[in-house]
C-alpha positions as CSV (number, residue, x, y, z in Angstrom):
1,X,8.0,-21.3,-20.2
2,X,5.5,-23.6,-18.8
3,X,5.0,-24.2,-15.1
4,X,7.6,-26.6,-14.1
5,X,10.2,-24.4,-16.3
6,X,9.3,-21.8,-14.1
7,X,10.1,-24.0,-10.9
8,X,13.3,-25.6,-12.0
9,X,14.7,-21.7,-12.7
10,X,13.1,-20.9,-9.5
11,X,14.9,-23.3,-7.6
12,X,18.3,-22.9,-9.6
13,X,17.8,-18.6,-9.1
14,X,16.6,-19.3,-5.5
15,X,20.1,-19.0,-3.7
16,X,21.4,-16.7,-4.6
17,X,18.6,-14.7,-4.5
18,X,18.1,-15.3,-0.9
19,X,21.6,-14.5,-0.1
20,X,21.1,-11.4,-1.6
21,X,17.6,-10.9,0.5
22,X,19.2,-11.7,4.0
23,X,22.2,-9.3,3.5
24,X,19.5,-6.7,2.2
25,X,17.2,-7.5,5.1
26,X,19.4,-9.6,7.8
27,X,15.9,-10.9,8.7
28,X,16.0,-14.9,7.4
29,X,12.3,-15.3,8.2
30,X,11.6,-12.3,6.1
31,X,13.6,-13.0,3.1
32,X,11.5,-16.4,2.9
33,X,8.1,-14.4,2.9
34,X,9.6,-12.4,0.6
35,X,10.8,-15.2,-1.7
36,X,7.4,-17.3,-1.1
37,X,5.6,-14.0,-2.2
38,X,7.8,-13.5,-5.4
39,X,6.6,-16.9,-6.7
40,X,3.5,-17.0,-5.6
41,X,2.3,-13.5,-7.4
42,X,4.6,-15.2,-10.8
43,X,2.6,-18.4,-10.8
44,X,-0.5,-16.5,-10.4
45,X,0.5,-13.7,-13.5
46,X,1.4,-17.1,-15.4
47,X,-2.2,-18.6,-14.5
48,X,-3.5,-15.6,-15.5
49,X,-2.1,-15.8,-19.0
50,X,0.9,-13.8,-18.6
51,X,3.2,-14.9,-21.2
52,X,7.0,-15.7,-18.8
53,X,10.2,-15.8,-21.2
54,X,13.2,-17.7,-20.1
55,X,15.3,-14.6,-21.0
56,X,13.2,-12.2,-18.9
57,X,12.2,-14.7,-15.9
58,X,15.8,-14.0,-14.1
59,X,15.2,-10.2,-14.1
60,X,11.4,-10.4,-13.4
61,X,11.6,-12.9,-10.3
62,X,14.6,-10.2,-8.8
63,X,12.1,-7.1,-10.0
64,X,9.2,-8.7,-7.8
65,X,11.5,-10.0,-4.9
66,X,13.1,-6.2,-5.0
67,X,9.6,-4.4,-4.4
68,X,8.3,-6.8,-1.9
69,X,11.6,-6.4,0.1
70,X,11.3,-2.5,0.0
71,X,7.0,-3.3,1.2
72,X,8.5,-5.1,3.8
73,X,11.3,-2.6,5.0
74,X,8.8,0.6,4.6
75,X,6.1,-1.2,6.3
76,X,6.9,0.0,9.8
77,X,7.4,3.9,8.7
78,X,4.1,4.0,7.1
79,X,1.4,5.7,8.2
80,X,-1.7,3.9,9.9
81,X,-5.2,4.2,7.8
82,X,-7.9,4.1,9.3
83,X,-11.1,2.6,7.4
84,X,-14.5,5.0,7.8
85,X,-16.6,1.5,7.2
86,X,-15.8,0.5,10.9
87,X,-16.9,3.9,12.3
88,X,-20.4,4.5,13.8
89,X,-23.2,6.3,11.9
90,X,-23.0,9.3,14.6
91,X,-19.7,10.0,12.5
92,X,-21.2,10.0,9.1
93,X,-23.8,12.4,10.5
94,X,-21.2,14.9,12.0
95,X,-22.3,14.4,15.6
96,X,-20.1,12.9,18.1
97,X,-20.5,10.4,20.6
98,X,-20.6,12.2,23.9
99,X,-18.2,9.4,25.2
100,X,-15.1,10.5,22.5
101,X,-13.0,13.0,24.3
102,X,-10.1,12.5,21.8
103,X,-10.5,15.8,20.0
104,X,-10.3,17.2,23.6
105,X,-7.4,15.6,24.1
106,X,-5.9,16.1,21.1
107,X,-6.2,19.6,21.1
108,X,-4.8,20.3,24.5
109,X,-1.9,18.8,23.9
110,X,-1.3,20.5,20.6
111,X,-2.4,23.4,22.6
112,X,0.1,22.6,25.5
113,X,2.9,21.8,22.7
114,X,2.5,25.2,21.0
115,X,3.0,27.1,24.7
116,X,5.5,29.2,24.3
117,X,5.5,29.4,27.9
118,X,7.4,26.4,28.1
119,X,10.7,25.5,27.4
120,X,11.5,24.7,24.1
121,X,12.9,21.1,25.0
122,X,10.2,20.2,27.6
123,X,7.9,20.9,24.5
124,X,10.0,19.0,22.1
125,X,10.7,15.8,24.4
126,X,6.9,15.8,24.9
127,X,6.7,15.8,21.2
128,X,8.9,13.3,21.2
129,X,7.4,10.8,23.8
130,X,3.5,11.4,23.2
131,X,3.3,12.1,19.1
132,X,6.7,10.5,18.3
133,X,7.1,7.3,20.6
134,X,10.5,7.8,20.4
135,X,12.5,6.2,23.6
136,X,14.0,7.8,26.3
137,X,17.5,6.5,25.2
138,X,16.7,8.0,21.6
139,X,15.9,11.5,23.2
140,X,18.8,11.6,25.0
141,X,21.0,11.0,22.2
142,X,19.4,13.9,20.1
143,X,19.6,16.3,23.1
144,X,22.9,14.6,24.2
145,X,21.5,15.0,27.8
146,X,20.5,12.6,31.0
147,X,18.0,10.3,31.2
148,X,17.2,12.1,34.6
149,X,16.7,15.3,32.5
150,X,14.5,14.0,30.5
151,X,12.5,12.0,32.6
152,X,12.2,15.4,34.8
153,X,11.3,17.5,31.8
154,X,8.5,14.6,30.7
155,X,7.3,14.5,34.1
156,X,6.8,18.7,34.2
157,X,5.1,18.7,31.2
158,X,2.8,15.7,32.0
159,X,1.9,17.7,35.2
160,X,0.6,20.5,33.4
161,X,-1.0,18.3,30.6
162,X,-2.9,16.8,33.1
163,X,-3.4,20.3,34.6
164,X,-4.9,21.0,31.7
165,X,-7.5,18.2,31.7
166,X,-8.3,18.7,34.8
167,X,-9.5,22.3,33.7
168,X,-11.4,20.9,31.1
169,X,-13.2,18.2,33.5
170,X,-11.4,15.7,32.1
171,X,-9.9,12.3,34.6
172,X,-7.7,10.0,33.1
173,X,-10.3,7.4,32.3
174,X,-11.3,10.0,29.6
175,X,-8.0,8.8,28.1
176,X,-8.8,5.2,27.6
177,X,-11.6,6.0,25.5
């Protein structure tokens, strides 16, 4: 197939194709990225040399289109990476910057979340709420309790958190940082 092959079975493909996207996504501004990406990465495999057959072009643009709509749809649930290249050299070195509190932090509310001194839902919707993000409205549905109950549990909790960093001379402005 040469290149304008490859547009005129683009464009005869490309309805149905995006019908199939929006039901898949229900997100029209997505299924166009998506569609825009599928034939984008083609014409760049077929500039590249990459030999496109009329009998296999149907299959690969769905293939490509497929992939890039499950990128899309995972995106959010993925887990943020962090690049070393941006940190300072006082990481490399293994000192830290007298200004970071954040493995202080971090481990007295692991600290705090492992208390078996607490009830096991104040721990949980503090889970929930600081690790998590999950909503309010999403708590209670798990629990099957009252906003008010959760919003009094958080609040306990957050009391002793800051408790906590209080004992550890720690203000809040430590948790900006």
């Amino acid at each position: 197939m040469n290149i304008d092959d490859i547009e005129q079975e683009f464009l005869r493909l490309r309805p149905n194709l995006s019908t199939l996207l929006t039901l898949s996504t229900k997100n029209e501004e997505l299924t166009e990225d998506i569609l825009q990406d599928s034939i984008i990465e083609i014409l760049k495999k077929y500039q590249n040399g990459f030999e496109i057959n009329e009998d296999t072009f149907k299959k690969y643009l769905y293939t490509i289109a497929y992939t890039r709509m499950i990128d899309q749809l995972r995106k959010p649930y993925r887990k943020m990476e962090i690049s070393t290249e941006d940190l300072p050299l006082d990481w490399e070195k293994g000192t830290n910057d007298r200004n970071d509190h954040s493995f202080t932090i971090y481990g007295i509310l692991q600290s705090l979340l492992a208390d078996n001194r607490l009830d096991q839902r104040m721990r949980d919707i503090l889970r929930m709420r600081l690790v998590n993000k999950m909503k309010v409205e999403d708590i209670c549905k798990y629990y099957n309790i009252s906003r008010q109950t959760v919003f009094r549990d958080y609040q306990k909790g957050i009391k002793l958190l800051k408790n906590e960093f209080l004992k550890q001379n720690l203000s809040p402005d430590h948790l900006d940082s």
